[in-house]
N, CA and C atoms as a LAMMPS dump frame, in Angstrom:
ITEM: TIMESTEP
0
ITEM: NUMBER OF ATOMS
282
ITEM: BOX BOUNDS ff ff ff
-5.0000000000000000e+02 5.0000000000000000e+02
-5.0000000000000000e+02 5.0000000000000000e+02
-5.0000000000000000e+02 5.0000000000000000e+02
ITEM: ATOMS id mol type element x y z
1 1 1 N -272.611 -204.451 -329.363
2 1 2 C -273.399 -204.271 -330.58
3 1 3 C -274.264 -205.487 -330.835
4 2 1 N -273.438 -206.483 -330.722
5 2 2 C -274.469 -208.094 -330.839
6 2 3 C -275.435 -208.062 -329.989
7 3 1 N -275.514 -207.743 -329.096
8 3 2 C -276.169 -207.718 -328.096
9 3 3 C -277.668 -206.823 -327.859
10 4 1 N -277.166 -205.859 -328.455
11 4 2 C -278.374 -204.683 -329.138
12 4 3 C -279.158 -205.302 -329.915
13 5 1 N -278.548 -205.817 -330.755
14 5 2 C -279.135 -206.376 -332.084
15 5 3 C -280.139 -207.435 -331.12
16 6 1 N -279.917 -208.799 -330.662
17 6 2 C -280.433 -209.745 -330.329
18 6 3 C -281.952 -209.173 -329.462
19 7 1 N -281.43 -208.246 -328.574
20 7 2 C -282.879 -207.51 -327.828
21 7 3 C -283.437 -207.066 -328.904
22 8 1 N -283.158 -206.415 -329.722
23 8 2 C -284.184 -205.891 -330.85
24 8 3 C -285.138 -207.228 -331.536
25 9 1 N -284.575 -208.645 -331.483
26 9 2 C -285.019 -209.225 -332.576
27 9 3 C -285.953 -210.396 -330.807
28 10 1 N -286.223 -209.803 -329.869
29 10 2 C -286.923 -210.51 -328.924
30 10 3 C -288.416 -211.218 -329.349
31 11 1 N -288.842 -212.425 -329.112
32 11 2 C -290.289 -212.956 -329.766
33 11 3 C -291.576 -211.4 -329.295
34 12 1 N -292.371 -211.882 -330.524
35 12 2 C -293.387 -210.662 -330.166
36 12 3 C -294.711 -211.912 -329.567
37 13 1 N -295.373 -211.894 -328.427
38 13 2 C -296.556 -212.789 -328.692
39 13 3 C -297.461 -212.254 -329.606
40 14 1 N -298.063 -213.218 -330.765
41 14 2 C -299.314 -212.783 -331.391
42 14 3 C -300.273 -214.593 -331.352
43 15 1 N -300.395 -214.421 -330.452
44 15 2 C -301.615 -215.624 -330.298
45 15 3 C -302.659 -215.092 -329.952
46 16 1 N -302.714 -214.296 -329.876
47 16 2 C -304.457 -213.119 -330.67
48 16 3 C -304.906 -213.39 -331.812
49 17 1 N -303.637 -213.708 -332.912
50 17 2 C -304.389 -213.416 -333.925
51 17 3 C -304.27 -211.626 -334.605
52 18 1 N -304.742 -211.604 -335.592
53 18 2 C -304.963 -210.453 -336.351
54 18 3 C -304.954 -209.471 -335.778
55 19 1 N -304.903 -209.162 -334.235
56 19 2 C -305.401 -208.172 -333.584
57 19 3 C -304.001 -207.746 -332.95
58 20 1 N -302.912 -208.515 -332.793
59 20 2 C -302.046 -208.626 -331.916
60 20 3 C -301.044 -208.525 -333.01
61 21 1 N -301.212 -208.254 -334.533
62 21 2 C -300.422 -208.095 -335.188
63 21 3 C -300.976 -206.633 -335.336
64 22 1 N -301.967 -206.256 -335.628
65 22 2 C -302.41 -204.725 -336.421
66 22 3 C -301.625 -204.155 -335.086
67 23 1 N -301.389 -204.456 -334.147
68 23 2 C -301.115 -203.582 -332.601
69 23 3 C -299.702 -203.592 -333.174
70 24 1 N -298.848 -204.457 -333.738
71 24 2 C -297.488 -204.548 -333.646
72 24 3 C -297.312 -203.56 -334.731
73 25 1 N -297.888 -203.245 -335.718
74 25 2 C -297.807 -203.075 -337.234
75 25 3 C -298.212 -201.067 -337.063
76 26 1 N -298.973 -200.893 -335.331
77 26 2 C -299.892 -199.719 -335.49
78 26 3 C -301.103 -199.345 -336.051
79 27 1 N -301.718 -200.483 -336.229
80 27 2 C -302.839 -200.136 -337.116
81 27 3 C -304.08 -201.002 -336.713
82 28 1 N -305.258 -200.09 -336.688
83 28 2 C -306.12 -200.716 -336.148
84 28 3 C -307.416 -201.574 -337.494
85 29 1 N -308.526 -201.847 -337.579
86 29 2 C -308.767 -202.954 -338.65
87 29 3 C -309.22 -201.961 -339.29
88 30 1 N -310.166 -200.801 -338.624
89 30 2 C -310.42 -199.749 -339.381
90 30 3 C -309.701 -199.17 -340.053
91 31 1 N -308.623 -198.634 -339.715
92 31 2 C -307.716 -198.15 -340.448
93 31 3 C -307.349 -198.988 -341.785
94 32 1 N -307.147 -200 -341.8
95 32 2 C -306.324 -200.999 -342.74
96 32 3 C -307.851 -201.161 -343.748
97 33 1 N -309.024 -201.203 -343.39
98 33 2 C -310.045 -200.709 -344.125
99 33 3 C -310.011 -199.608 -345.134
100 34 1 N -309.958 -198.147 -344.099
101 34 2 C -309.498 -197.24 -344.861
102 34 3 C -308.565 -197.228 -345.77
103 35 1 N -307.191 -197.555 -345.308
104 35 2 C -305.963 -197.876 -346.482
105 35 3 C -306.258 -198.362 -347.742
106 36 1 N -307.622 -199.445 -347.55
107 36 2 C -307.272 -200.425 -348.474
108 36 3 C -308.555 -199.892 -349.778
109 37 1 N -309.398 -199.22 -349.138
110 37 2 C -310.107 -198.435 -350.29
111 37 3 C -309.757 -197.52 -350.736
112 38 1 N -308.49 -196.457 -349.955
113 38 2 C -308.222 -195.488 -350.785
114 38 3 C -306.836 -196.064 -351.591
115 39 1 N -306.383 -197.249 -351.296
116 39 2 C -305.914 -198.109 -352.439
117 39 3 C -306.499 -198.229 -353.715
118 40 1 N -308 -198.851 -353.384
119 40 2 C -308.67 -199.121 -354.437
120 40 3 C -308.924 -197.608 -355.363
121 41 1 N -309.248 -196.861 -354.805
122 41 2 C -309.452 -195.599 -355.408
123 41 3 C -308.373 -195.212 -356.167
124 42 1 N -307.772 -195.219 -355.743
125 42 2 C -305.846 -195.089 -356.524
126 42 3 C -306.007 -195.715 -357.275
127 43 1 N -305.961 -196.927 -357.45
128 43 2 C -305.9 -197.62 -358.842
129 43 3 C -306.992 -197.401 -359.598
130 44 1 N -308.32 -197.298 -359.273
131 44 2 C -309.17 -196.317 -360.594
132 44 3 C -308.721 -195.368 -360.943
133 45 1 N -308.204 -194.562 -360.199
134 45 2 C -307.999 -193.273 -360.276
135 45 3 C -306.689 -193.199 -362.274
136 46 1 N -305.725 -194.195 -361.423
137 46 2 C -304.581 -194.213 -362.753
138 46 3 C -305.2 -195.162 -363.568
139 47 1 N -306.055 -196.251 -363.496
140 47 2 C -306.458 -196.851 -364.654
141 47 3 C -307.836 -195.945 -365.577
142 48 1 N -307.959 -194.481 -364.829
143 48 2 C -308.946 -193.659 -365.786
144 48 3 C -307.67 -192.744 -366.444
145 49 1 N -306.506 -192.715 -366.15
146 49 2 C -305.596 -191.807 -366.564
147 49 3 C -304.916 -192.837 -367.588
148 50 1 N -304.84 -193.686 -367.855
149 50 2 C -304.406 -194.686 -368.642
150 50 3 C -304.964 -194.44 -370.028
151 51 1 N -306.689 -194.064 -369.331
152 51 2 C -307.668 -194.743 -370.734
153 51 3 C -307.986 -193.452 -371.459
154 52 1 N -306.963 -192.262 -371.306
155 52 2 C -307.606 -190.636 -371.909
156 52 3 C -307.599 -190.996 -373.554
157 53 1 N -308.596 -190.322 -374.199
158 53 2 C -308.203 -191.004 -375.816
159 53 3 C -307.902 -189.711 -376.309
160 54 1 N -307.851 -189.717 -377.674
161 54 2 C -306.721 -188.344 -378.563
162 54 3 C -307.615 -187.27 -378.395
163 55 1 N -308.421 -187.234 -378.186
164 55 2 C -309.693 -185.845 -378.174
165 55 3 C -309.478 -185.264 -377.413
166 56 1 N -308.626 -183.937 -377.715
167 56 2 C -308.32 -182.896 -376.668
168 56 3 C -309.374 -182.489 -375.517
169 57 1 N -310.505 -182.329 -376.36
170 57 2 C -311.328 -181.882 -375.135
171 57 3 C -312.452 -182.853 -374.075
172 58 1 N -311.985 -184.402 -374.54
173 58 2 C -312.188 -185.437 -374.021
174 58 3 C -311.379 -185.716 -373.037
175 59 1 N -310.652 -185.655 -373.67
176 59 2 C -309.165 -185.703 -373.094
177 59 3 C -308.702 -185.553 -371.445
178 60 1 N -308.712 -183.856 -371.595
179 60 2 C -308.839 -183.287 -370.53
180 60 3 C -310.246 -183.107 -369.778
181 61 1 N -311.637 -183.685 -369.817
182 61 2 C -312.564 -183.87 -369.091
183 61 3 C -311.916 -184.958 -368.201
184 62 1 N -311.8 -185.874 -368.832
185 62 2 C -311.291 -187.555 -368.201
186 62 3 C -310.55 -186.964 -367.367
187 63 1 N -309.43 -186.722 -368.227
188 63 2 C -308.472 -186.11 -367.125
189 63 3 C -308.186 -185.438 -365.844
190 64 1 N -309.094 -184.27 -365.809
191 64 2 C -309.521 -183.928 -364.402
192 64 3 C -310.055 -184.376 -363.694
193 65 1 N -310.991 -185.292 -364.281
194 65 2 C -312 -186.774 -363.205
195 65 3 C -310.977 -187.453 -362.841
196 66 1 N -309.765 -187.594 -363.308
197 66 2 C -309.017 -188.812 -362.889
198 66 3 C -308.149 -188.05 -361.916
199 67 1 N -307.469 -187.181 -362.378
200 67 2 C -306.648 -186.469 -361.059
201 67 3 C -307.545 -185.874 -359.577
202 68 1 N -308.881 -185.754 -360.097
203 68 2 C -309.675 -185.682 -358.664
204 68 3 C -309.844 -186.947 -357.809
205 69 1 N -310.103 -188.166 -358.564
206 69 2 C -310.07 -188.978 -357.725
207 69 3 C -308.752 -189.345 -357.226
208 70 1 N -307.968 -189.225 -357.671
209 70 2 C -306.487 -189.728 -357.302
210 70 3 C -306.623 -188.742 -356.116
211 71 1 N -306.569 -187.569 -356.161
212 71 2 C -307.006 -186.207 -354.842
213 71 3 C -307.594 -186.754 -353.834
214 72 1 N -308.772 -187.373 -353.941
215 72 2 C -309.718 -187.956 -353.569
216 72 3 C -308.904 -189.397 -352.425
217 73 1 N -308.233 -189.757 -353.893
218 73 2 C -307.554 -191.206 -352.253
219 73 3 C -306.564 -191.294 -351.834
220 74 1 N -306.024 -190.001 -352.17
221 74 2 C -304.659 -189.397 -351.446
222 74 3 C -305.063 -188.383 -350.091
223 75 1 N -306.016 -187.88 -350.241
224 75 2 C -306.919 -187.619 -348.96
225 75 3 C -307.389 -188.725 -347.711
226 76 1 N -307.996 -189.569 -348.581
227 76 2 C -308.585 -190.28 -347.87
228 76 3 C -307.56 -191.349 -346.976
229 77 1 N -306.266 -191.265 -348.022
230 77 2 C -305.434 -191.841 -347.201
231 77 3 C -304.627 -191.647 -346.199
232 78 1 N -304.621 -190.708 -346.155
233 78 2 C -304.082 -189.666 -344.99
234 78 3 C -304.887 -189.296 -343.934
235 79 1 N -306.092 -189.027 -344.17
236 79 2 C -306.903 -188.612 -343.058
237 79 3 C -308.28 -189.273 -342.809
238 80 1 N -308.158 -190.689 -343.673
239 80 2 C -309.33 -191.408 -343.602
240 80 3 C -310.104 -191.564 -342.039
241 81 1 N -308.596 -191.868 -341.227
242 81 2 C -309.075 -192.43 -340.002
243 81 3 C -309.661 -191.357 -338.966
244 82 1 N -309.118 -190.259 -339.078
245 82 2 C -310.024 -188.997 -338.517
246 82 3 C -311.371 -189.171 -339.345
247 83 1 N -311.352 -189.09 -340.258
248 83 2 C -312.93 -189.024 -341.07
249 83 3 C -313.697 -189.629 -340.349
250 84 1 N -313.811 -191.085 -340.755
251 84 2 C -314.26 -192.363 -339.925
252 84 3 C -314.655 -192.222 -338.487
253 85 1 N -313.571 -191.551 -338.038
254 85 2 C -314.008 -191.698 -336.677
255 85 3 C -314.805 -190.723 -335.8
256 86 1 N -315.211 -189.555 -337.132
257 86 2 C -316.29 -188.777 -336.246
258 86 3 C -317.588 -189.53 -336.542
259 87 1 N -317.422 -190.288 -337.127
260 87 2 C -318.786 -190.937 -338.25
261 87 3 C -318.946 -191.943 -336.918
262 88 1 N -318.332 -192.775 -336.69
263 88 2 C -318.68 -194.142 -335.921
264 88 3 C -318.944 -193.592 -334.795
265 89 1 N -318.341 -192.901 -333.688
266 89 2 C -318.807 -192.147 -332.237
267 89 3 C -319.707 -191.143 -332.322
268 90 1 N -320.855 -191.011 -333.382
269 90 2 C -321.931 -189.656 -333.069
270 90 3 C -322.919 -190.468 -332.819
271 91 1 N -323.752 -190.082 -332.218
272 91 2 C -324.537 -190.363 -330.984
273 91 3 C -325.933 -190.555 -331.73
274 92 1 N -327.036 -190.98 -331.687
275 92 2 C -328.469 -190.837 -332.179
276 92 3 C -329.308 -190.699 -331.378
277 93 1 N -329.989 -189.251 -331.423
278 93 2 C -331.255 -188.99 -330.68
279 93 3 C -330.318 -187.913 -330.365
280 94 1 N -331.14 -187.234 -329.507
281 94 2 C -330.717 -186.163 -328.557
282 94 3 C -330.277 -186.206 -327.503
């Protein structure tokens, strides 16, 4: 069992740098791009759900803007990196 353990905990090289960690971690810079805006989107998303005021029919306008964007970077977080990546490999010209 000790022994298992110790191979598991073997040095990783990262004298790459940033690059040699996203590899260890699975993630490439794009990706961690993506993550990190549909982060950002998330947190607009609940700081517009925060700010609904007593006006029912205010209310629920805000409200659906805010649960769309939350939609919005719960999407994006999941499938950002497919998105992205038809975008960056299409070709220009014919």
């Amino acid at each position: 069992m000790a022994k298992n353990l110790l191979s598991l905990a073997a040095p990783i090289d990262l004298s790459g740098g940033f690059t040699d960690f996203f590899k260890t971690i699975g993630m490439t810079g794009g990706g961690l791009v993506t993550k990190g805006i549909a982060a950002v989107i998330a947190v607009i998303a609940v700081r517009m759900l925060l700010q609904l005021s007593s006006d029912p029919k205010g209310a629920l306008r805000k409200g659906s803007m805010a649960v769309g964007t939350l939609f919005v970077a719960v999407v994006l977080a999941l499938y950002g990196n497919t998105l992205f990546s038809t975008v960056t490999t299409a070709s220009v010209g014919g």
